[in-house]
MIKE-576828 format. One record per residue: x, y, z of N, C-alpha, C in turn. Coordinates in pm, whole numbers, plus 32768, in hexadecimal, padded with zeros to 4 digits. Layout:
! MIKE-576828
XYZXYZXYZ...
END
This chain:
! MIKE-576828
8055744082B8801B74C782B07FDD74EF83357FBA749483747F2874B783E77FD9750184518010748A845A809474B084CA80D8754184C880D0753D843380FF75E3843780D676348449806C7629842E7FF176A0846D7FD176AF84D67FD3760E85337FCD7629859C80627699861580C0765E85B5813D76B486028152773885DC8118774A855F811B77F08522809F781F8575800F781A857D7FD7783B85EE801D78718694805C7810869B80937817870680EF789D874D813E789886C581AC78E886DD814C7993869E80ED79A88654809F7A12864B80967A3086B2802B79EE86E77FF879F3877680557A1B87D280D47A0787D6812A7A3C882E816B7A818819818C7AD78785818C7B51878581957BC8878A81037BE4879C809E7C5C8783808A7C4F884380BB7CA18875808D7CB088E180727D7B88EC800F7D9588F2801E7E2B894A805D7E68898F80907EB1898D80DF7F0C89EF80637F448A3480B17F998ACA80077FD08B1E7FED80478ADA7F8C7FFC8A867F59805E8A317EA9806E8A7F7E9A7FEE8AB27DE77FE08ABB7DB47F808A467E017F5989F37DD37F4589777DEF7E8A897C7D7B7E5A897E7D947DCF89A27DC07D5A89377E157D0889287E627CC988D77E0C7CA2884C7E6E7CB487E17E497CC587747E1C7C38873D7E807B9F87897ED57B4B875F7E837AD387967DED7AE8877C7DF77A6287ED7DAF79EC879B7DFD799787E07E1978F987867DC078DC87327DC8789486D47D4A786186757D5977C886327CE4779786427D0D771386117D6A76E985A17D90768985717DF1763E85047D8276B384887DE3771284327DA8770C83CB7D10779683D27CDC77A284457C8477D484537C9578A484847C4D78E284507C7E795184577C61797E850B7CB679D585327C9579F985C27C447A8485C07C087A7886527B917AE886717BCD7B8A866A7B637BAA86287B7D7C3686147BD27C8D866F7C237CF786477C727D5086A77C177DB686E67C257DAF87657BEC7DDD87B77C017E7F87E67C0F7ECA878F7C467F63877F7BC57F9387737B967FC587BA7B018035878A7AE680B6875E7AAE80CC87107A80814486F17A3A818E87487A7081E687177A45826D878279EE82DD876279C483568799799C83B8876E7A0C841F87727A37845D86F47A9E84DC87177A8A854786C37ABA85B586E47ACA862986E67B25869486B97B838663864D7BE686B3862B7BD7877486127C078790866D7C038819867F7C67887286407C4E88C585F27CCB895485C47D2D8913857F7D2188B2851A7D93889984C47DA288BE84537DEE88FB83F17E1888FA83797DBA889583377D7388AB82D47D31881082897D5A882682297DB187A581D67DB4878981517D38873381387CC5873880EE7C7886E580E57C7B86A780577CBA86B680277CEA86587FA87C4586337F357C1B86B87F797B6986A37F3F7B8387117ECD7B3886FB7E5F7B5F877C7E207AEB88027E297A6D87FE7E6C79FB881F7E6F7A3B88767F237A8688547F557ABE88787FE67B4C88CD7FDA7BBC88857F907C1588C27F887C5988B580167CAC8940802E7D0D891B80947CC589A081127C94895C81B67C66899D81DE7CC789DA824B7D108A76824F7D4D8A8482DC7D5B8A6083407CC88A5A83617CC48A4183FB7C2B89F983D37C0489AF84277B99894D84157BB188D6847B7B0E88C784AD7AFC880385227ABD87B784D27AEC875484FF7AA786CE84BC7A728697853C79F08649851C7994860D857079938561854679DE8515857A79D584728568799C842A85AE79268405857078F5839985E278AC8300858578C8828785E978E1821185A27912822685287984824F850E79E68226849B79C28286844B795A82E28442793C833183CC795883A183F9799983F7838A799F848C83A0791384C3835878A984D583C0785C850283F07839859083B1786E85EE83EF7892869C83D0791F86CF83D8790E8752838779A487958364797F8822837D798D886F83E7796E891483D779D38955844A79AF89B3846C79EC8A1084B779838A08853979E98A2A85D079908A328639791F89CD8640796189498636790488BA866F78F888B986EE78A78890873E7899885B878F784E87F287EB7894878487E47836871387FD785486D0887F77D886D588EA77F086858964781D86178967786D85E789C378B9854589C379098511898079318579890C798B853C887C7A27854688D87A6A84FF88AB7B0D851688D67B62858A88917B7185DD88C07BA4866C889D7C258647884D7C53865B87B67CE2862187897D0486C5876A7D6686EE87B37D7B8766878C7DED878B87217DD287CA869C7E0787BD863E7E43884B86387E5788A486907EAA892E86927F39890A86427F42897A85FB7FD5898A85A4803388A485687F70888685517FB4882785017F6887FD84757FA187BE841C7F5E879B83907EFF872983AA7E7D873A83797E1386D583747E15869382CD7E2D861482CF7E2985E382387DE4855382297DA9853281D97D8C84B681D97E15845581DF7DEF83E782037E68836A82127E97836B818E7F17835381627F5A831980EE7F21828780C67F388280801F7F0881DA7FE07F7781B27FCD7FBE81527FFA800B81497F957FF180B57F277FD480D87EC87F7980847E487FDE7FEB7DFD80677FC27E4D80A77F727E0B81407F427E8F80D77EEE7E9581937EBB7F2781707E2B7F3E81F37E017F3281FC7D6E7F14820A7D4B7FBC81D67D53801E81F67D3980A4823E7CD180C8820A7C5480B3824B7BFB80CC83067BE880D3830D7C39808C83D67C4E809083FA7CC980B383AE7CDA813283BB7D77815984367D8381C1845A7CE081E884C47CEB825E852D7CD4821485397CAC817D85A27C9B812585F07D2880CE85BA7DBE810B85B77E1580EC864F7E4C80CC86B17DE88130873B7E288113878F7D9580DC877F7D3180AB87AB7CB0804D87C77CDF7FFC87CD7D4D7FA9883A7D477F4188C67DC37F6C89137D837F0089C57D967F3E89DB7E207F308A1C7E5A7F6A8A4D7EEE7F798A867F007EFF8AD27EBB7EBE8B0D7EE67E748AC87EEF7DAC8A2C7ECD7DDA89D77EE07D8789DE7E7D7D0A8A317DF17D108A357D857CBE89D77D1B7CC789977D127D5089267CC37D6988D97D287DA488817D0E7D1188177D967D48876A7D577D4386FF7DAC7D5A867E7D757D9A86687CB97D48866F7CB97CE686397C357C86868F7BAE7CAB86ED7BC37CD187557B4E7CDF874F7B447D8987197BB57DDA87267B8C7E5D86A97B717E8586387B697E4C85D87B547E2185D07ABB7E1885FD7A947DBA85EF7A2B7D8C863F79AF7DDA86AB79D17E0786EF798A7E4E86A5797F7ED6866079E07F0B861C79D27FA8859679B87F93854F79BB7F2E84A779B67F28847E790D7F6684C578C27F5184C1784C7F46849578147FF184E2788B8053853D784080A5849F789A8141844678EB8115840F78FE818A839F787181B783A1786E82248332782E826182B6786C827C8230785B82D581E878A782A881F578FA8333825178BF83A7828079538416828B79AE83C78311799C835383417A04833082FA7A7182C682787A1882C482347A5F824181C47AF282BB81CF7AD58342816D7B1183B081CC7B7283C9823E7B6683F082AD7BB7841882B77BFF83C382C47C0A833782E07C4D831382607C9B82CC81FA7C6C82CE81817CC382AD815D7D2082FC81607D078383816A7D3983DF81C27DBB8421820C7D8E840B82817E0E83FE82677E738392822C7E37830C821C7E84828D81B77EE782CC813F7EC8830E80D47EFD834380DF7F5F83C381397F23841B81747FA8847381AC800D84568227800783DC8244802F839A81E980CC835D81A380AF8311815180D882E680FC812C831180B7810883728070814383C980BA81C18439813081B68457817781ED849581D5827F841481B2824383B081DF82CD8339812982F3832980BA82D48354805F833182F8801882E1829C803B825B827C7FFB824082237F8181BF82557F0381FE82287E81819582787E57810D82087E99813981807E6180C6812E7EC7808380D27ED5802180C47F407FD480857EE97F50802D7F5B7F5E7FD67F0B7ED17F647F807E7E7F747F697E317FAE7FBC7D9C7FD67FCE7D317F3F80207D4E7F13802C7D007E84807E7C9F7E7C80607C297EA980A87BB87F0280D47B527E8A813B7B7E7E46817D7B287DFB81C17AB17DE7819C7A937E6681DE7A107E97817679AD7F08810A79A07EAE80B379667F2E80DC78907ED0813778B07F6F817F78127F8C813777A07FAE80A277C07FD9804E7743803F8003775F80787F92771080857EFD776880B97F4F778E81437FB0778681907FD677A9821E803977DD820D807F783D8187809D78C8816B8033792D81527FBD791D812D7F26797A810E7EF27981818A7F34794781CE7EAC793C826D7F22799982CC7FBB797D82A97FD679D982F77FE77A7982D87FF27A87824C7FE37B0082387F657B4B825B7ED17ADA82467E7F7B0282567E307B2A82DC7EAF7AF783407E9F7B1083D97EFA7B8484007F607BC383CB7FA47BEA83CC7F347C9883AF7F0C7C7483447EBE7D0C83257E3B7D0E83A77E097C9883C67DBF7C8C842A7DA17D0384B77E497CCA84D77E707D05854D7EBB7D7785347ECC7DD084C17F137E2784A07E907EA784B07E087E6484A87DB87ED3846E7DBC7F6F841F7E087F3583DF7E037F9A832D7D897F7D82C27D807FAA82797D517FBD82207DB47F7B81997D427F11816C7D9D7EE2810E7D8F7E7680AB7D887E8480387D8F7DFB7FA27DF37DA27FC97DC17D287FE07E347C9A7FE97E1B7C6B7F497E737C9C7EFC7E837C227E747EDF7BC27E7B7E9A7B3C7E937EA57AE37E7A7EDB7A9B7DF47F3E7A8A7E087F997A577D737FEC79E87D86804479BE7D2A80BE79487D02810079357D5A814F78B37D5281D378B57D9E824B78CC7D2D828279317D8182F979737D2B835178E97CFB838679057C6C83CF78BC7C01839078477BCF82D6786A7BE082A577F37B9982B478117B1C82DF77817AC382F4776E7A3A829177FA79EF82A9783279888283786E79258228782E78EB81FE77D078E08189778C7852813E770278E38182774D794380FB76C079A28074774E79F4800C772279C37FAD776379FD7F5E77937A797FA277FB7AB87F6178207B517ED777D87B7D7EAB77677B7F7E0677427BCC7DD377837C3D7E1B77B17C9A7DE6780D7CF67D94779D7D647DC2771E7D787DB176AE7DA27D5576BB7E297DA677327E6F7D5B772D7EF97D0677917F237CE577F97E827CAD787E7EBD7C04786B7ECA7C0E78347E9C7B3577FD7EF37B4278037FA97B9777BF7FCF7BC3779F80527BE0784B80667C4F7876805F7C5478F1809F7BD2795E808C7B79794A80257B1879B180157AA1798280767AB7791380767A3F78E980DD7A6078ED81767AE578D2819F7B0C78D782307B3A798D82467B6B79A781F97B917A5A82127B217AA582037AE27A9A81727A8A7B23816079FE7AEC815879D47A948170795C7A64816D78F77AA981E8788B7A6C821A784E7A9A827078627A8A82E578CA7A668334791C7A6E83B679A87A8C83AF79A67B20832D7A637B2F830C7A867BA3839C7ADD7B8383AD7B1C7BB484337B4F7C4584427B3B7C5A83747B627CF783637B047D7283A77A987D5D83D07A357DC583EE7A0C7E2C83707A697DFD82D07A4E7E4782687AB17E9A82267B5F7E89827F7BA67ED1826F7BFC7EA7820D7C0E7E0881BE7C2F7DA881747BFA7D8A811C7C1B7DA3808C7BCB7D42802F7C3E7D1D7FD47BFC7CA27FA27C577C4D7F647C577C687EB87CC57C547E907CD87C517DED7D667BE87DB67D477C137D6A7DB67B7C7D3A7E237BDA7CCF7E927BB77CE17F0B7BE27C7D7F2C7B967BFA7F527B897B9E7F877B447B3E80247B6D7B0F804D7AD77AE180FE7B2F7AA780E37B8F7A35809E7B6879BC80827BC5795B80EA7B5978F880D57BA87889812D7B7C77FE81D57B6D784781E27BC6789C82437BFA78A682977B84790882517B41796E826B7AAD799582517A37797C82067A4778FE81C279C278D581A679DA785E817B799277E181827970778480F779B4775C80BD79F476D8808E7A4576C67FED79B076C07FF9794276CA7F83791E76B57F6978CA77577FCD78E877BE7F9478BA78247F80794278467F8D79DB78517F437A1878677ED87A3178377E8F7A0577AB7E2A7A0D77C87DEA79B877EB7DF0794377E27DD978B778567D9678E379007DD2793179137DEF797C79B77D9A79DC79B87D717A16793B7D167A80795A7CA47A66794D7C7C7A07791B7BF7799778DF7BD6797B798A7C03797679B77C1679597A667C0079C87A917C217A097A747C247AA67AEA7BA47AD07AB27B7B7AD57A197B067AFD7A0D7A847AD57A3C7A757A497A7B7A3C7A247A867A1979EB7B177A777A2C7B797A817A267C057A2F7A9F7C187A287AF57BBE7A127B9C7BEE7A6A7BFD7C5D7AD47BE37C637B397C0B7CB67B8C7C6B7C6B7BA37CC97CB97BF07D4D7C757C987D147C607CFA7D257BEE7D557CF17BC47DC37D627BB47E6E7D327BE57EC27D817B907EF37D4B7B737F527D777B137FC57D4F7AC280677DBB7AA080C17D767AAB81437DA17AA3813A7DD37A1781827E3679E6819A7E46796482297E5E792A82567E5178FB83027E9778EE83147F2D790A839E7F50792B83DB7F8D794A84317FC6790684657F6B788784A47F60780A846E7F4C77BA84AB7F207729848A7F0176CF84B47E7176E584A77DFC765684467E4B764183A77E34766F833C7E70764282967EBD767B82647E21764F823F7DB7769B820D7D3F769B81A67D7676D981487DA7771680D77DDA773880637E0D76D680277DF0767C7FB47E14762B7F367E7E763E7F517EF3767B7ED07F0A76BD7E717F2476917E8B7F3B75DA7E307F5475817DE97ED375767E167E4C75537E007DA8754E7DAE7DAF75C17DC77DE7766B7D8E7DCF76C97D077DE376E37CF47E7A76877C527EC576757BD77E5576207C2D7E4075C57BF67DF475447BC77D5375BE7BFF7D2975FD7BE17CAF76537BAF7CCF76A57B777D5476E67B2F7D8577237B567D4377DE7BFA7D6C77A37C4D7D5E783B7C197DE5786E7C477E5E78547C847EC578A37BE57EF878DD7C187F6379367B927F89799B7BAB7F9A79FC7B417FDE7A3F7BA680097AE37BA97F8F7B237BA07F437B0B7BE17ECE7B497C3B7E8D7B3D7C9D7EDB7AD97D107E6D7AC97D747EDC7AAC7DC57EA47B3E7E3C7F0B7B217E947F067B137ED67F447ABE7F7C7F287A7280077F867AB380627F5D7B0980C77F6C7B4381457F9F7AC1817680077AE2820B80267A7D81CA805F79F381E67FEF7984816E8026790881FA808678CD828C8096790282E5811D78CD82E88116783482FA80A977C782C680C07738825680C876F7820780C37765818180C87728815D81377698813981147606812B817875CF80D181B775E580B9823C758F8058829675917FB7823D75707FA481F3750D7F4D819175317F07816F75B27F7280F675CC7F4180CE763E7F1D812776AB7F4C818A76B37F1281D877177E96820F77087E8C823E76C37E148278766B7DA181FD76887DCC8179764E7D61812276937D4B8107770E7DB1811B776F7D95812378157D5C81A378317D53820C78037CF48280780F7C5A827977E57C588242776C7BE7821D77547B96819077BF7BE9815D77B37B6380F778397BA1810878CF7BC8816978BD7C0C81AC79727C6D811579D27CCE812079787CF3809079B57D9880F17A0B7D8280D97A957DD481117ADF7E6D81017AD27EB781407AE07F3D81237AEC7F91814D7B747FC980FA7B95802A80F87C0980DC811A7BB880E981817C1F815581CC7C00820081A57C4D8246813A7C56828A81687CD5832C81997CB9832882437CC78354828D7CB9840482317CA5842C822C7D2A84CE81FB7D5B84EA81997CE9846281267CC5846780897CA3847C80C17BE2844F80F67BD9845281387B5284C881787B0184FD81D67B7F859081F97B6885F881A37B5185F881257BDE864980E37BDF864480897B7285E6801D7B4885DD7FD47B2985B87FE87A92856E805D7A83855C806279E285D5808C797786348000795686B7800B79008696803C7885861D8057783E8645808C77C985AC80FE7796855980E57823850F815F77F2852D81E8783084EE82337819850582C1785B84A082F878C3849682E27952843B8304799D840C834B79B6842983E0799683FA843A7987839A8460792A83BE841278A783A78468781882F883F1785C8312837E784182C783347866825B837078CF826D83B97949821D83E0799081DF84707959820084B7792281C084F678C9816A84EA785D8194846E78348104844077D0809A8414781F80DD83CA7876803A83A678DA800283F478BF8018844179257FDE84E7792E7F9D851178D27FD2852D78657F8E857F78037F368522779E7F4D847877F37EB7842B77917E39844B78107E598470787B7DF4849878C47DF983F679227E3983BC79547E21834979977E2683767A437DFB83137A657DD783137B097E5782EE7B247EC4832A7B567F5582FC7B7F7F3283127C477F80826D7C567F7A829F7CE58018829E7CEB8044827D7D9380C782667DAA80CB821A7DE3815481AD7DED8182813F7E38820181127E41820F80D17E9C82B480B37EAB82FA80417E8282987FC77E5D82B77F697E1082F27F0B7E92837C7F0C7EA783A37E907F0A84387EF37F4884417EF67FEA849F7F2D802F850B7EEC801A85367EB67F8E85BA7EBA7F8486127F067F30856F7F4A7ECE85807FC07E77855A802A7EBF850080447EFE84F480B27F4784B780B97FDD84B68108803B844B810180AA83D08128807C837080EB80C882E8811980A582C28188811182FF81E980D282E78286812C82BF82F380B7821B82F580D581DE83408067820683D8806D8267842E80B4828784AC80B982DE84A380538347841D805983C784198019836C840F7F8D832C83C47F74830D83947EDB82D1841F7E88827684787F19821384F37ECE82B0854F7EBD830585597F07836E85F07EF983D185A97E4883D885447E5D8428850F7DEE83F384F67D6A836184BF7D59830884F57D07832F85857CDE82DE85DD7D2382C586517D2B835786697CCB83BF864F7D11845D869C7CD7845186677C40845186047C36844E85AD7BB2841E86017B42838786337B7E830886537AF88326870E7AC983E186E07A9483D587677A6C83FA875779E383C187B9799383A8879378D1841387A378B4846A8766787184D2875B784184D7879D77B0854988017777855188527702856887E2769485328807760285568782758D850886FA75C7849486F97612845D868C762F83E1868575DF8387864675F082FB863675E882BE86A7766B82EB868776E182B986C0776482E48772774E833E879176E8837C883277158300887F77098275886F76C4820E88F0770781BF88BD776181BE8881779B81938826780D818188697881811B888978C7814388AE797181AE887D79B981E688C77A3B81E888597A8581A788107AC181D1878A7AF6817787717B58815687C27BD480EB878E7C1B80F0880F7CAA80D787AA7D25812088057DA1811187AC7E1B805C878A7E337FE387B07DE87F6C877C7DC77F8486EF7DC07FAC87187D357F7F867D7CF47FE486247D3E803A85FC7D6780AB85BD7DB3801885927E28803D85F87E677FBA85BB7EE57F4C85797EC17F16859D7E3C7E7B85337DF87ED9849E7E0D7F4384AC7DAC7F6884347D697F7983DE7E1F7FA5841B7E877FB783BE7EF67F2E83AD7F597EE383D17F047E6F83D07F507E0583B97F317DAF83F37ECE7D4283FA7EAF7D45837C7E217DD383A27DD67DBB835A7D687DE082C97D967E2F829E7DF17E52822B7E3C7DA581DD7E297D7882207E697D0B820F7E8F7C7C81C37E837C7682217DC87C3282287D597C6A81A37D097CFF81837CED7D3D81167CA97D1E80A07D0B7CEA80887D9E7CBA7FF07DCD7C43801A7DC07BD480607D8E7B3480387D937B1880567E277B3E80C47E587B1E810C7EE37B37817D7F157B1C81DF7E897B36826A7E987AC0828C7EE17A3382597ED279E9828B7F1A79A182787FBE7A5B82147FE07A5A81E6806C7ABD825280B77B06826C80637B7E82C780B07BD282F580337C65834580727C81838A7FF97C87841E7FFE7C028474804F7BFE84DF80727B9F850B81077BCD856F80ED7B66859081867AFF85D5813C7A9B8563814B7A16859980F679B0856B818F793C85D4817678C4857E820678A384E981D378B484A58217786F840381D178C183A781A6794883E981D279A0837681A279D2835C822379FA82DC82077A34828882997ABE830E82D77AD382DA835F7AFA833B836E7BB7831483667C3582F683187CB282F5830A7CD5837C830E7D0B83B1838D7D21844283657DAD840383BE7E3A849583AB7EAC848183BF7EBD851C84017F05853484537F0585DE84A07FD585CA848A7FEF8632844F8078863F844180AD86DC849F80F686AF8518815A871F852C817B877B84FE8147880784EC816B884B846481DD888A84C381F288B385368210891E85A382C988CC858882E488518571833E8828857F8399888D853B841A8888857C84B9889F84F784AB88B68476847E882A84458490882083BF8433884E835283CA889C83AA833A88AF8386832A895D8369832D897A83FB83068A068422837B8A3F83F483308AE783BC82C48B1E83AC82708B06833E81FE8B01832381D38AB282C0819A8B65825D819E8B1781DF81808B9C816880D78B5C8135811F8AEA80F8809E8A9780A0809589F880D0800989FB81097FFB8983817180118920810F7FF088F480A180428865803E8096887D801D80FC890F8007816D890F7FF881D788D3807A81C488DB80DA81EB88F6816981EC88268157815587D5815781658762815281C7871980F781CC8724806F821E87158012829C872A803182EF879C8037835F87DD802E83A787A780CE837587A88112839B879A818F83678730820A8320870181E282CD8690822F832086008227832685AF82AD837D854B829D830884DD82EF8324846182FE82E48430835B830D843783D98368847F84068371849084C0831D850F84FD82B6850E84778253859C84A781FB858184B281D5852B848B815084BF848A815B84CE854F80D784EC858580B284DF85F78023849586237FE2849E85AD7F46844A85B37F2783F485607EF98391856F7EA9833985147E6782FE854E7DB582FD84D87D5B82B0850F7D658279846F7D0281E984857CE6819A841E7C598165843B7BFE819883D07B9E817A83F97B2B819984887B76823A84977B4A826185297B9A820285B57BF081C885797C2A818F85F07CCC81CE86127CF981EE86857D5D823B86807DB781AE86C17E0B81C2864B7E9E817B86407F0881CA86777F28823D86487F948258867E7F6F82E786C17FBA831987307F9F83B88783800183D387B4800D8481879B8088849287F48118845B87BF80FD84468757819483FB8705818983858730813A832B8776814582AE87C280E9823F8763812881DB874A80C0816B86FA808C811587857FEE813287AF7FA4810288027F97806987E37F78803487537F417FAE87267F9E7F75870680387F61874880AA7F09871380FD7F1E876A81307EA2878C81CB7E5C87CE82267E738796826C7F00877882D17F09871A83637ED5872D83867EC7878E84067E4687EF83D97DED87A483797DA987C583467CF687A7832B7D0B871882F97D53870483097D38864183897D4C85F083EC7DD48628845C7DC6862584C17D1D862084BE7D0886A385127C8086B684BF7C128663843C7BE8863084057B9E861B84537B95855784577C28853C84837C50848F85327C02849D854F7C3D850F86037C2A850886207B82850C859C7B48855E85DA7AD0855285A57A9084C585537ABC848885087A7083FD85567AA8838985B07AFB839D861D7B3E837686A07AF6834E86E27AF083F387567A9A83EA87547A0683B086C779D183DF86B2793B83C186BC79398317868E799C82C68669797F823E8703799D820887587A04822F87F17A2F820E882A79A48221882C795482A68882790082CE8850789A826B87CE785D823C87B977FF81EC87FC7818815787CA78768138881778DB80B7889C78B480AD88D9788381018970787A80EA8A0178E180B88A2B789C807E8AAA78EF80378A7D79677FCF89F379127FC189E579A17F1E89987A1F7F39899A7A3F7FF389497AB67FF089C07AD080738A747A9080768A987AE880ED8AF47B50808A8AB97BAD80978B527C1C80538B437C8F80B4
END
């Protein structure tokens, strides 16, 4: 163990190098096992001037023209005609001001495995899945978190829930957990199983004392931008009495929890059973949920137990429920729905794509349950990628919106572009027409990541080649049953 860490260190460390950005290396070495020193990106004082604000506040609404005032990480003030000595002028003329995207459900770790299944749609996410989960090391578990996180950051989105379904070895947790390190996002590491453990053998969670004490303890390297939670398979991977075995554990760690739910039938998920055991709560959040009955929902409304939505993963994968009809009951039990992309081999995690396709989806269908139904509106699409993201990890009142007092994740979108201009209705305009090559700003946490269309805090060459080779290596081990 110590050897591998020492050579996975190694190869981190080499990397993450800066481009001349000014911005001094993200990557630097750390003992066997031991987390490395904080990223050295500073916060600033700024000044966003004359932008469009979506403030995703409902007390604010959507402001024309409006500055934002950021200083150490907080958005500070929101008015018209600011002016503050020494702040860094971000000039937001003819562009959209929005808070960062959540996205509330992404399996990172198999983020470089995004194109493993076969064109011809016979080996599809579960079988290529299963055949490659086996085969990363914990390079490949950095590479590709890493990439998940550039990724990301480079569409708009400042917060991600890392739902690590495959934690292989305390030196797969250390590299993912270095991986978000040097990514500086915003972001839930759940900590979970190694994929295709037996059904009826019980998750112990063997090494998570160790990671809570070396990551998030009182020298965690996050500066606050990381917190940890733990995943479970659910009924749905395991046997209905080692999940609750597992939750006897989770309850008693005090750690915020999700769980997978079906997609199909049939509905092995209880959520009524769940209330009564005094599972559900905003702390425990349930992914998919597409048969969920009218019940169970009704009991996730009642103890506000969040749901993660992911639009593409739902379509594709839900063989015998109806995703639509299904996303309409959410709705109308009143639940906190965010959005997510689940794993880039079902979809990209590009929150424009998930809000415009949403959005298309949530129209009431005649002879339904949904036919007197609203539609949905490019509103709520934008809550669900933002605010409700947000609210479903236990940090709506960190970010989420452009409210004064909340940290500052704000995103400045190109409105002036092609695909944009002329604009009618500033969330219509984001929705309908917004892509991520419009994305021109991001800060996280008052720290500016990307400007100018340019990602300042990443080696995108070296993370590039670093994915392709943790890539080819896992295909070539894979053998015969992943060449088609």
């Amino acid at each position: 163990m110590r050897t591998t860490r020492r050579a996975f260190t190694k190869a981190a460390g080499a990397m993450i190098a800066l481009a001349s950005t000014g911005i001094p290396s993200l990557a630097a070495p750390a003992r066997a096992g031991t987390p490395s020193a904080a990223p050295a990106v500073r916060r600033g004082t700024y000044l966003i001037k004359n932008g469009m604000v979506i403030t995703v506040d409902r007390n604010q609404g959507v402001l024309p023209r409006a500055d934002i005032l950021i200083r150490n990480g907080v958005i500070e003030r929101i008015g018209r005609g600011l002016s503050v000595p020494g702040a860094q002028l971000i000039d937001a003329t003819d562009m959209i001001v929005m808070p960062g995207f959540v996205n509330s459900h992404y399996h990172m770790w198999s983020a470089i495995g995004r194109s493993f299944t076969a064109r011809n749609g016979g080996f599809s996410y579960y079988p290529a899945k299963s055949a490659t989960s086996g085969l990363y090391t914990p390079e490949d578990f950095y590479n590709s978190v890493l990439l998940a996180c550039a990724e990301l950051v480079n569409g708009g989105t400042t917060t991600v829930h890392n739902w690590s379904h495959n934690t292989r070895s305390p030196a797969h947790a250390d590299a993912e957990l270095r991986a978000h390190q040097h990514s500086l996002l915003r972001a839930r590491y759940s900590y979970g199983h190694i994929d295709k453990l037996p059904v009826d053998e019980v998750n112990r969670y063997h090494d998570l004392a160790r990671v809570r004490r070396e990551w998030f303890g009182a020298d965690s390297p996050f500066d606050g931008l990381v917190h940890l939670g733990l995943n479970l398979r659910g009924p749905q991977q395991s046997t209905d009495a080692v999940f609750h075995e597992e939750m006897k554990f989770v309850k008693a760690s005090g750690l915020p929890v999700a769980i997978h739910a079906p997609q199909e039938s049939p509905n092995n998920v209880d959520a009524v059973d769940y209330e009564r055991r005094g599972y559900l709560g905003p702390d425990f959040m349930i992914a998919h949920y597409i048969p969920a009955t009218t019940e169970d929902l009704a009991a996730m409304a009642r103890t506000k137990t969040p749901l993660s939505f992911a639009t593409h993963s739902e379509l594709r994968l839900s063989s015998t429920g109806d995703a639509r009809a299904a996303l309409f009951a959410m709705r109308a039990a009143g639940l906190t729905i965010s959005l997510s992309s689940d794993a880039t081999s079902i979809a990209p995690p590009d929150m424009f794509e998930m809000m415009r396709f949403t959005w298309n989806l949530g129209v009431p269908w005649a002879g339904t349950p949904s036919e007197r139904a609203s539609a949905i509106s490019v509103q709520e699409v934008i809550e669900m990628a933002t605010i409700n993201g947000a609210v479903a990890m236990g940090i709506g009142d960190i970010t989420g919106s452009i409210t004064e007092g909340k940290r500052a994740d704000i995103i400045l979108v190109r409105a002036k572009d092609l695909n944009i201009w002329p604009i009618g209705n500033i969330e219509t305009a984001i929705v309908q027409s917004g892509t991520t090559s419009n994305v021109d700003t991001v800060l996280v946490d008052g720290r500016l990541i990307k400007r100018h269309g340019r990602l300042l805090a990443y080696d995108v060459n070296r993370i590039v080649r670093g994915a392709q080779r943790s890539s080819a290596r896992i295909l070539d081990s894979a053998g015969e049953i992943l060449k088609f």
